[in-house]
VEXVEXLUM-597710 format. One record per atom (N, C-alpha, C): x, y, z. Coordinates in steps of 0.2 Angstrom, whole numbers, plus 5000, padded with zeros to 4 digits. Layout:
// residues N
XYZ/...
//
This chain:
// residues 448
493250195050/493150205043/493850195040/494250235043/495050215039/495350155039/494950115047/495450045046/494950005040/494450045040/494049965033/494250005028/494450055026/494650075020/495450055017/495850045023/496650015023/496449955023/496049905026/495849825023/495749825017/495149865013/495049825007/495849855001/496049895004/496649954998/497049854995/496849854987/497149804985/497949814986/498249754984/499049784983/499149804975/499349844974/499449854966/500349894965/500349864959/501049884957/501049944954/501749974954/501750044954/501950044946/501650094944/501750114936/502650144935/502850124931/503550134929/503850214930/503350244925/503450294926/503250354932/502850334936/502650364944/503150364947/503450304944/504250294950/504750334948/504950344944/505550384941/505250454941/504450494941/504450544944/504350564951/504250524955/504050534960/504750534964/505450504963/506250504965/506350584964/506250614961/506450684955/506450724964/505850734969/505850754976/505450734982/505650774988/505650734992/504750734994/504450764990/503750764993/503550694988/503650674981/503550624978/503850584980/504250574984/504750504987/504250474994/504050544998/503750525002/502850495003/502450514993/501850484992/502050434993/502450424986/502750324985/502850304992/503050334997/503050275003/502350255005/502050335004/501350315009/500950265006/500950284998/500750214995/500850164996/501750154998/501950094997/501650055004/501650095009/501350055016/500850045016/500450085011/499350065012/499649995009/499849995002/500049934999/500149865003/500649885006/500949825009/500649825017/500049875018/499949845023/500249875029/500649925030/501049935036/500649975040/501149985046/500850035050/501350035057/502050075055/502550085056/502450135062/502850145069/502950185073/503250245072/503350295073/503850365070/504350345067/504850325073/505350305073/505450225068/505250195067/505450145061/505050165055/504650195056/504350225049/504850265045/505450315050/505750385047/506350335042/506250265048/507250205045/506850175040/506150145039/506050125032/505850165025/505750235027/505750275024/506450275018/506950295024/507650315019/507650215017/507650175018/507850105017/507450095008/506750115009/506250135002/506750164997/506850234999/507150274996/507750264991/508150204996/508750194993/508650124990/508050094989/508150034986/507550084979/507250114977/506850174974/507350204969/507850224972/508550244966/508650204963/508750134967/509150074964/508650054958/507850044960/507550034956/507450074949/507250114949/507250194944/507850184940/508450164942/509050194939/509150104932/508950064937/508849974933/508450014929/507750034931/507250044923/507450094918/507950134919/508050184913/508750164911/508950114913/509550084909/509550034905/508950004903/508849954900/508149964898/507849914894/507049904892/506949834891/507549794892/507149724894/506749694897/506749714906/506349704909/506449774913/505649754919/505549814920/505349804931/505749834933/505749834941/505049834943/504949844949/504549874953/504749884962/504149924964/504349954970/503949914973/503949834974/503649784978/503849774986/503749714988/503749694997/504449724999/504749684995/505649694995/505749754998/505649824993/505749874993/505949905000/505449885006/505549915012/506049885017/506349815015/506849775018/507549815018/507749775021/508649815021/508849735017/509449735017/509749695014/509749625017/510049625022/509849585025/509349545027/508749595027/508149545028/507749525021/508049545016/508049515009/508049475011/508849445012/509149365014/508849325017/508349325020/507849285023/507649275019/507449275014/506949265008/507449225003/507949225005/508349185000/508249105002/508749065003/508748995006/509448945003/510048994999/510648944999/511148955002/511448935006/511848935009/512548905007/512948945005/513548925002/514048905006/514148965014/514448945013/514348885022/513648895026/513548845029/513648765025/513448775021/513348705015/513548685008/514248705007/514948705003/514648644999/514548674992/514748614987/514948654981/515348584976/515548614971/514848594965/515048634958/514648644955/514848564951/514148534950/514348474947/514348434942/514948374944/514948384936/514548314935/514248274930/513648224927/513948184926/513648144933/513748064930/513748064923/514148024918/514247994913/513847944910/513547914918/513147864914/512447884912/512247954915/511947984916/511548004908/511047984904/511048004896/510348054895/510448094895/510048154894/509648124887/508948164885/508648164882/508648184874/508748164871/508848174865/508548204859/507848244865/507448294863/507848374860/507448404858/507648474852/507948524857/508448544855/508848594861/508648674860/508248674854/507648744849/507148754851/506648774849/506048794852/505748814857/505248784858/504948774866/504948714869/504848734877/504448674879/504148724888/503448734888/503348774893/502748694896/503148694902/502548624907/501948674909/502148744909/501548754915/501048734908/500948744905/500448764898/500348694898/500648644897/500548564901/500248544905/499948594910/499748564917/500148524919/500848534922/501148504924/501548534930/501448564933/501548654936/500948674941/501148654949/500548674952/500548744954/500148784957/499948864961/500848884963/500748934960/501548994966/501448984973/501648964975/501848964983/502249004986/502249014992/502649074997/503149065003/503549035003/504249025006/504149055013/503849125012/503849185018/504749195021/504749225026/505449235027/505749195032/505749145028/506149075031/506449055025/507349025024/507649035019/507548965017/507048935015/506848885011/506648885005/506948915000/506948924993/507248854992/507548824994/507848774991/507248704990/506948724996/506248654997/505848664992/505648734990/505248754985/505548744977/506048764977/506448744970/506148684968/506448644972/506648564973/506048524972/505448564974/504748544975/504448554969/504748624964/504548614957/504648554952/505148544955/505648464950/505248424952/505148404957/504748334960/504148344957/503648374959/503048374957/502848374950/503248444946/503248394938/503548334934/503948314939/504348244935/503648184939/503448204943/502848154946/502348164941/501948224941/501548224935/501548184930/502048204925/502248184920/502348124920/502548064925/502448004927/501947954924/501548014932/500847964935/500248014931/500348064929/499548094925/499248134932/499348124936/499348164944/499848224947/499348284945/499948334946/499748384955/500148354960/500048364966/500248384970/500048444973/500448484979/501048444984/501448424984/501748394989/502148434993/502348415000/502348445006/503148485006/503348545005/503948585005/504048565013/503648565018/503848545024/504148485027/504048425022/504348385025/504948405022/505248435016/505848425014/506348465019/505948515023/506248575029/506348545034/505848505037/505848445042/506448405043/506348385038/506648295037/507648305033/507548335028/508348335023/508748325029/508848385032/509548385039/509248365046/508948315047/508748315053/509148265054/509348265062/509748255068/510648295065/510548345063/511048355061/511248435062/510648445070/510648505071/510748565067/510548565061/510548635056/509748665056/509548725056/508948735054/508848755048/508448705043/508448725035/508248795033/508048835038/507648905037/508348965034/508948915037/509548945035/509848925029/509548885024/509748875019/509848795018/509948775012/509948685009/510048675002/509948605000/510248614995/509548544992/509348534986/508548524986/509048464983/509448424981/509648374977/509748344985/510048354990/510148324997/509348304997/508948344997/508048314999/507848254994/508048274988/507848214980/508248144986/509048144988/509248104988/508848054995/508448115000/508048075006/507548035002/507248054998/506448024997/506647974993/507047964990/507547914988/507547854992/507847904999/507847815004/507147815007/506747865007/506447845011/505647815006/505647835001/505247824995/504647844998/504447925002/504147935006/503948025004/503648045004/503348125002/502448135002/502548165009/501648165010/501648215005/500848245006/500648295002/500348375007/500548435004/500348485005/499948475010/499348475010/498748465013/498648405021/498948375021/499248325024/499948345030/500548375026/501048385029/501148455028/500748525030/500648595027/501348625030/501448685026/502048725029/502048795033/502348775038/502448815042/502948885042/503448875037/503948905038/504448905043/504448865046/504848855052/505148775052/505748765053/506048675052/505948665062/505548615062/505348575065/505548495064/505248455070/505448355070/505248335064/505348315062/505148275054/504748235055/504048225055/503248185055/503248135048/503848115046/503748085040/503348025042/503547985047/503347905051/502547935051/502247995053/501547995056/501148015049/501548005044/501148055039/500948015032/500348005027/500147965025/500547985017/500947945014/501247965010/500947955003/501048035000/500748034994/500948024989/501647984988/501947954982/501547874979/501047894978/500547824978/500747794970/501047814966/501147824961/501647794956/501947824958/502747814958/503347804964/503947784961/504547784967/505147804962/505747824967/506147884967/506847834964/506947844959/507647804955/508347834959/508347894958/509047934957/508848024956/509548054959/509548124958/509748124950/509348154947/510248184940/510348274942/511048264941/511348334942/511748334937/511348374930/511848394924/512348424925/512748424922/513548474922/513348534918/513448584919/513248654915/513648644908/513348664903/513748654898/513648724892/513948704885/514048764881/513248794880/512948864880/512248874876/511848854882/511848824887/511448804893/511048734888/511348704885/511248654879/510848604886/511348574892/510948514895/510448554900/510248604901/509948644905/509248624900/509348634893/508748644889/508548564887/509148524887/508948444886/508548424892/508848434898/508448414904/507748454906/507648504905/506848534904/506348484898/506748464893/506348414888/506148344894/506348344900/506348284903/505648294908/505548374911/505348394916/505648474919/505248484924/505548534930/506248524930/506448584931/507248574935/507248614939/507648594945/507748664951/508548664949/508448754950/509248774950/509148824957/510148854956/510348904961/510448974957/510449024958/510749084955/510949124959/511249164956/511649254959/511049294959/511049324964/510449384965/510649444961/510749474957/510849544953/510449564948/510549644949/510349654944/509349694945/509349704950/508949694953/508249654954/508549614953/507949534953/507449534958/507549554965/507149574969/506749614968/506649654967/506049704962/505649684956/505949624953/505649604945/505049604946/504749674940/503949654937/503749624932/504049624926/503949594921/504449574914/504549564911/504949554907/505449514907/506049504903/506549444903/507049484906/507149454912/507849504915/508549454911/508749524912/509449504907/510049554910/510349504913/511149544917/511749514914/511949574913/512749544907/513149524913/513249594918/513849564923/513549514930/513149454927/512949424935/513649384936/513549374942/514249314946/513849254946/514349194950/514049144948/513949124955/513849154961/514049124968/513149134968/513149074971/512149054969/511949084980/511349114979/510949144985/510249124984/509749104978/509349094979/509249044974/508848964976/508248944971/507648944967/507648904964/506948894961/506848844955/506148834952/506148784950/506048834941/506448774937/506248804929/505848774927/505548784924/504748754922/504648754913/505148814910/505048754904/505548844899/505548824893/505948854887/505848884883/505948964879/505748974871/506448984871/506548994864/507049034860/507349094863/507049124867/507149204871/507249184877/507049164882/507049144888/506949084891/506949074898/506949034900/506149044906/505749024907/505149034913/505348974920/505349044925/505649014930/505149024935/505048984940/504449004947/504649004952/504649074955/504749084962/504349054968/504549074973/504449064981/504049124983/503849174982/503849234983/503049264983/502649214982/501849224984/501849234974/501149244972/501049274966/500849334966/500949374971/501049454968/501649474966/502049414968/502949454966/502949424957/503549474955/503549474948/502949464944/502849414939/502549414934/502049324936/501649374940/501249334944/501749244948/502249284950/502649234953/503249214950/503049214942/503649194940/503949264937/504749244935/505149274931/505449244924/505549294921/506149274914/506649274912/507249224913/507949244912/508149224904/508549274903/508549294895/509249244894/509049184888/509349124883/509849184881/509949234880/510449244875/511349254879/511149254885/511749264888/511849184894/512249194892/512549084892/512749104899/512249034904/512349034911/512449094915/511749144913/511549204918/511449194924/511849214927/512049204935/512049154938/512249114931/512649054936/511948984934/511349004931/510748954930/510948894930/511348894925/511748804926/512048774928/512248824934/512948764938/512748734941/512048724946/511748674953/510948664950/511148624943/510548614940/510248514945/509448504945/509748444946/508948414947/508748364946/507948314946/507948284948/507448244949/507248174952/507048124947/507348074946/507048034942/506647974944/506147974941/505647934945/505447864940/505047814942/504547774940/504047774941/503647754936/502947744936/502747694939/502347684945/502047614947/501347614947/501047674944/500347684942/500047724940/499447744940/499347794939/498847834943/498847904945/498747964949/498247984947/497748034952/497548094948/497748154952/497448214951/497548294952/497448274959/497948294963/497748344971/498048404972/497948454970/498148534971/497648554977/497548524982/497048534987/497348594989/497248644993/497548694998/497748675006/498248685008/498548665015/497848685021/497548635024/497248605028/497248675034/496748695039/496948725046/497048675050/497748715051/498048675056/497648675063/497148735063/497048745072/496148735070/495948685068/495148675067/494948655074/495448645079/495048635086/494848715092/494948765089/494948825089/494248845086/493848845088/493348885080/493248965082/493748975086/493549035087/494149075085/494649045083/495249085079/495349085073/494949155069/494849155064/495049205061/495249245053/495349285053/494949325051/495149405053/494449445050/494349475045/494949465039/494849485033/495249435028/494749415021/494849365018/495549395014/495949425014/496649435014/497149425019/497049425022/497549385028/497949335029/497949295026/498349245023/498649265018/498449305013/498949335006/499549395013/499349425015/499549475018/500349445023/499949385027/500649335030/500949325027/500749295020/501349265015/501949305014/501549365012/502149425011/502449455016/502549435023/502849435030/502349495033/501749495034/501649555038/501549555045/501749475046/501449455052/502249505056/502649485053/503449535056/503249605056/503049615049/503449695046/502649755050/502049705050/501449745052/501149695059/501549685064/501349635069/500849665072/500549735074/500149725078/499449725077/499449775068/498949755065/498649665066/499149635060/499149565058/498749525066/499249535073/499049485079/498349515081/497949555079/497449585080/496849555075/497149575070/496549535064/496749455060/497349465062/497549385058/497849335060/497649335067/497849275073/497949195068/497549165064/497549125059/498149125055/498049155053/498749175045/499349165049/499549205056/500249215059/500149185061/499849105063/499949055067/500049065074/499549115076/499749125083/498949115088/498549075086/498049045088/498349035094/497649035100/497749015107/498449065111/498949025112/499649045114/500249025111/500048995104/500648965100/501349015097/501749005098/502249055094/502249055086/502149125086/501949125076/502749095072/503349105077/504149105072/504449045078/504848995073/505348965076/505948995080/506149085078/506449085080/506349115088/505849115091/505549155095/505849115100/505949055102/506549035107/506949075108/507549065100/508049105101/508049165103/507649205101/507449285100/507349275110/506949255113/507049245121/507649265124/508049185122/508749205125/509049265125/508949285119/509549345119/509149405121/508449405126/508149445129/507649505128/507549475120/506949515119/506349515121/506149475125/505549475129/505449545133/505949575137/505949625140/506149675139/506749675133/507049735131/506949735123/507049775119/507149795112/506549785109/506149715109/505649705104/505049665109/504749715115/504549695120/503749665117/503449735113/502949735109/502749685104/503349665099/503249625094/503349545099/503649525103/503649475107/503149475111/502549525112/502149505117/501649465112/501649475106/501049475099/501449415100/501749405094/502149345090/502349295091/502649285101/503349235103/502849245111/502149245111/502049235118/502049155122/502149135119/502049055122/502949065125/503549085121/504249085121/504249145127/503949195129/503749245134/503549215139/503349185141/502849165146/502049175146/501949205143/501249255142/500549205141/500549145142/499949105141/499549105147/499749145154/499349115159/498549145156/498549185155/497849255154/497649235149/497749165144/497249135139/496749105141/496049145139/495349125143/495149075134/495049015135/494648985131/493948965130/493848965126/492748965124/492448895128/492048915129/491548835134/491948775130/491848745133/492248645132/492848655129/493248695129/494048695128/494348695131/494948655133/495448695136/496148705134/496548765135/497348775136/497748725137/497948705132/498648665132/498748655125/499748645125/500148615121/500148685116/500148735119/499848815114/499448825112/498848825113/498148835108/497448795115/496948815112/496348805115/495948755109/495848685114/495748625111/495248575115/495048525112/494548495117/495148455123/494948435127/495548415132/495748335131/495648295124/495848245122/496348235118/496348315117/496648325111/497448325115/497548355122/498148375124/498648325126/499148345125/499748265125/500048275132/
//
């Protein structure tokens, strides 16, 4: 009875004021947690229960102290909340300083739009803006950003507004160049691939993994049926966020920002940071302008923020840096499209026996629970964390081997997660006419 009552427990955001009374002691600090774990789903052992406890507690201050300092925008005690800092940073995906660049300055020949640098202009209200999507804890914010651009300036195009594959851009940008994109990239180096390669399957087609893997572009049916790919334009930051606001008159634009202020926790409102810096840690895609702010779309599932997206407040000139790694795809029209906002495909339909057993489970992956709640999740969410047959749920489950977590440290979470990278596939019994290979239970034509 308790575990079907912690299945259906929705995730819900914590009321403003719960949070600020519940910090005042330790018996309220300790609800808020228990809350916060039915919420997200945990089910921590003693001992990392007592470390994420203080880690809540101390991002719970941080929170609380952001909401009574302001009334612009207002926190919350969300996924984040139970990370350390470092595992935030997964969730990021700019890497400054693996992937050094300077802020750029605009071609000259480049002539921006001559559209009104006042008012509005919001694409999602245009249909021009697909679903919130979920990065998970692989630092590819920048494929997602970059995916905003793309896909609204293709829209806008062709009249066809299309999920396109954030995978191939993880795939394919740095390949043969030994980096894995999960560490961070830069979304104007991806605009400049599809460029040569006039090439970009669709979601559904080339789905994501979260993991950078061989690049499948040669095997993969390309979904720019539409159009093809001129040039990147990268605006130079200018007075007022003036070409920031003339290029959204054009489309999508991906940018970089500064994390401050506590942006990882945003529930609602226009965040507004006087002292942000300008060193960029995370992407995303801007989506469109009022007079007050700017509406930008996260990576981060649509439970995070304000149903995925955020607001950075117009009145303070290039807040945390919005303008300096501004940059689109320009394209042309070779026809015309319609909608495919399909959903990403199962990957593992030659399995019909690995499925998940709560129609949450897939929401629950996106927000990492396949890490943060493994034994749960490998037990009812085999599907979701990709770990169907004997597959490894994470890319880095190789690396995690060598350095000897198979046997020491993280024995349990490697036995779930990384058993393909363990050894651990002999004892996969497969259902009548399947068999074992290549990690998973398939019909035996299927095996290379």
């Amino acid at each position: 009875m308790l575990l079907f009552l912690t299945l259906i427990i929705s995730a819900a955001a914590f009321d403003k004021a719960v949070l600020k009374s519940g910090l005042h002691s330790a018996e309220g600090q300790l609800k808020l947690f228990k809350q916060w774990t039915e919420n997200e789903h945990k089910n921590f052992g003693a001992k990392e229960k007592a470390f994420r406890f203080r880690v809540f507690r101390k991002h719970l201050k941080e929170i609380v102290e952001i909401n009574e300092s302001q009334d612009m925008y207002e926190l919350d005690a969300n996924f984040m909340a139970g990370l350390t800092e470092e595992e935030q940073k997964q969730w990021y995906g700019i890497n400054i300083t693996a992937l050094p660049a300077e802020v750029e300055e605009a071609d000259e020949s480049v002539v921006l739009s001559s559209g009104p640098s006042s008012g509005s202009k919001l694409w999602r209200e245009e249909g021009k803006v697909t679903p919130v999507k979920n990065q998970k804890s692989c630092g590819s914010c920048w494929t997602f950003g970059g995916m905003v651009a793309f896909e609204g300036h293709y829209a806008i195009q062709t009249g066809g507004l299309k999920r396109f594959s954030e995978q191939e851009f993880l795939d394919c940008t740095y390949e043969g160049e030994q980096y894995d994109g999960c560490r961070g990239g830069w979304y104007w180096t991806s605009f400049n691939m599809v460029k040569k390669t006039q090439h970009l399957s669709l979601d559904k087609d080339y789905p994501y993994v979260a993991r950078d893997g061989a690049c499948l572009t040669s095997s993969k049916p390309n979904g720019m049926v539409a159009a093809k790919m001129l040039e990147t334009v990268r605006p130079k930051k200018s007075a007022n966020d003036a070409s920031l606001v003339q290029a959204l008159n054009e489309g999508p634009v991906a940018m970089a920002f500064e994390i401050k202020g506590g942006f990882s926790y945003y529930k609602k409102g226009i965040l507004s940071v006087q002292d942000c810096g300008r060193v960029p840690h995370h992407a995303m895609g801007v989506t469109g302008y009022t007079p007050e702010f700017f509406e930008i779309k996260n990576s981060w599932g649509s439970d995070w923020g304000d149903g995925g997206y955020v607001r950075f407040d117009r009145k303070i000139e290039n807040m945390c840096g919005i303008s300096n790694w501004l940059a689109y795809p320009k394209l042309q029209k070779t026809g015309n499209d319609t909608d495919d906002v399909t959903p990403t495909q199962d990957n593992n339909t030659t399995d019909k026996t690995c499925v998940d057993k709560d129609q949450r489970c897939q929401e629950w992956a996106e927000g990492g629970q396949c890490i943060n709640n493994y034994s749960f999740m490998g037990q009812n969410c085999q599907k979701s964390c990709n770990i169907c047959g004997c597959t490894d749920g994470f890319t880095d489950c190789t690396s995690w081997k060598e350095q000897g977590y198979c046997t020491q440290g993280l024995v349990e979470f490697m036995g779930v997660m990384c058993r393909e990278s363990c050894g651990l596939c002999a004892d996969v019994t497969c259902p009548a006419g399947l068999v074992f290979c290549d990690g998973k239970c398939q019909h035996e034509h299927f095996c290379s």
